[in-house]
C-alpha positions in Angstrom: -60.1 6.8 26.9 -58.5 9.0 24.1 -60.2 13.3 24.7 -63.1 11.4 27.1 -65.3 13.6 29.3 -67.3 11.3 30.9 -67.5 12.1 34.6 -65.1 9.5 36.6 -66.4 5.9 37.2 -66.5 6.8 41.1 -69.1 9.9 40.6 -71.3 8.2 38.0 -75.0 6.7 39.4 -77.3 4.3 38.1 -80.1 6.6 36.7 -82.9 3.2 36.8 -82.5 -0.4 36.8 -80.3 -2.0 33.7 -82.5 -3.3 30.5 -82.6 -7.6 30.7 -81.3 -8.7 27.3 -83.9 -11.3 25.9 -83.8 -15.0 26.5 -83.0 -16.7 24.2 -84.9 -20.0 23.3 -83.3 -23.0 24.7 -82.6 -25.6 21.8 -85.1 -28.6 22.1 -82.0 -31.0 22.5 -78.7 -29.6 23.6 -75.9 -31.2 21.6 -73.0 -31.8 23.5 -69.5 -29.6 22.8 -67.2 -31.9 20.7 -63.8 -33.8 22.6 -60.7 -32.3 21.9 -57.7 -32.9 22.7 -57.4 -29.4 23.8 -60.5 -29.3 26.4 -58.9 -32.7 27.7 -56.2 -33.3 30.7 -54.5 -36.2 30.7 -52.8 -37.9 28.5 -52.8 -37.9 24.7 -52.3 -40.3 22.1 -52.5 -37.9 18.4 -54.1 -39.0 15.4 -50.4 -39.5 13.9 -49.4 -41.8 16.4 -50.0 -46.0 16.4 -49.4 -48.1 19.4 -49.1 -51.5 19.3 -49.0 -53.1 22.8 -51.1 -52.7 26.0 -51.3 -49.4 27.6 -52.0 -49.3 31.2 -52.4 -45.3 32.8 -53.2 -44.2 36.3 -54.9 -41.0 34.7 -57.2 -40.0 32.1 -56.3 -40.7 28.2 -57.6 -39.1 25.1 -57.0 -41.5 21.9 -57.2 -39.6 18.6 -54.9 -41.9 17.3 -54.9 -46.0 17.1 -54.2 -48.3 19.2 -53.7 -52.7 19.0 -53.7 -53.9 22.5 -55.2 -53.7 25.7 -56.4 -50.2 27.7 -56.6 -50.5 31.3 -57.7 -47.4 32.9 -59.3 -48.7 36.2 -60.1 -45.2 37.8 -59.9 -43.1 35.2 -61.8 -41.7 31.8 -60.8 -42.9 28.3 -62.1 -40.6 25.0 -61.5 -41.9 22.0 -62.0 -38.8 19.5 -63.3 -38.7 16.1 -59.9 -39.8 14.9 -59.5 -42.6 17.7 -59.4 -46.0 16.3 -59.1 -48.7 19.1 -59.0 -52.6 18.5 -58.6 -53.8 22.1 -60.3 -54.7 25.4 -61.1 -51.9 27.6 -61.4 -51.3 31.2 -62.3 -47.8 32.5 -64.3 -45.5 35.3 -65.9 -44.0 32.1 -65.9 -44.1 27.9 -66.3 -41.8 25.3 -66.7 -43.2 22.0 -66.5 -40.7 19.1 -64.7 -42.7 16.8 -64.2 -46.6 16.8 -63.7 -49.3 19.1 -63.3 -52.8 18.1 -63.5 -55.1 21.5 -64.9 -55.5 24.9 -65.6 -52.5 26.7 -65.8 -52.8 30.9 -66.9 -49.6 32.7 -67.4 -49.0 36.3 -69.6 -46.1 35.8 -70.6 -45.5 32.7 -69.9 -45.6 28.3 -71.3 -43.1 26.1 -70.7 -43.5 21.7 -71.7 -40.6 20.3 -73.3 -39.6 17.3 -70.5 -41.4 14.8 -69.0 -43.3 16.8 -68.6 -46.9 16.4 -68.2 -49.5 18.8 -68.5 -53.7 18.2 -68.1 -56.0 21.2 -69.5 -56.7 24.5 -70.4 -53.6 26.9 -70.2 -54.3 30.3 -71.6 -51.3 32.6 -73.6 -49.6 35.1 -74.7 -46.9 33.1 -75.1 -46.4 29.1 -75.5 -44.0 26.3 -76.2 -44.4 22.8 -76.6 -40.8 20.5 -78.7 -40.8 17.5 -76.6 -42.2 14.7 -74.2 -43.4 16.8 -73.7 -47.2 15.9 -73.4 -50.2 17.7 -72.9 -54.1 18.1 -72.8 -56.3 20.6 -74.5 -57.2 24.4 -74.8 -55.0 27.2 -74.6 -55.9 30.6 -75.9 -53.5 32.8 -74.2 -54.2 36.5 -74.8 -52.3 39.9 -72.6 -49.8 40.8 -69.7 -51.0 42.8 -70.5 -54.7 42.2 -68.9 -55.4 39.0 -71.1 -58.7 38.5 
């Protein structure tokens, strides 16, 4: 850039094939990128906020904060971050549990808690997962996709 003498990008040549950098080993168990807000879309509820009442939202919702009531997200994704403190019955496509549910939780595709989060009540789902350390209490009913029984 600043006195350069390189010859111009449009005469220079490849003098051999490029050096491969090394692979690096892939980690026995990937760990999954923590849920922010920030790497969400959708709508938010912050870790400052507290809603009382039921919440009903025709897209996705990320609860950092807490909420008393019910969450009906039929088609959509609920994450409740590390913050997210939920006592209500839940019905979503898909949820996240990072922090802690207290209630039912029905799913049309599938729940994950993750390591920390908490969840106590009844899971009713077609698919599951559970991290190491995560905790949880309760029965699981694992259902067909599509057939909601």
């Amino acid at each position: 850039m600043w006195n350069r003498r390189d010859e111009p990008a449009s005469r220079q040549t490849p003098t051999g094939p490029s050096p491969q950098p090394a692979a690096a080993p892939a980690p026995a168990t990937p760990q999954p990128a923590p849920l922010t807000a920030d790497a969400h879309r959708g709508a938010t509820i912050g870790k400052a906020v507290k809603v009382v009442g039921d919440i009903y939202s025709e897209e996705d919702l990320y609860l950092d904060g807490e909420v008393e009531g019910t969450i009906e997200l039929r088609d959509h994704r609920l994450i409740v971050g590390a913050n997210g403190k939920a006592k209500s019955a839940i019905k979503a496509r898909d949820v996240i549990v990072s922090g802690s549910v207290q209630g039912n939780v029905e799913c049309s595709h599938k729940i994950t808690i993750r390591k920390d989060g908490k969840l106590v009540g009844d899971i009713k789902t077609a698919g599951i997962i559970i991290d190491d350390e995560a905790y949880f209490k309760g029965s699981i009913d694992i259902v067909r996709n599509g057939s909601g029984d």
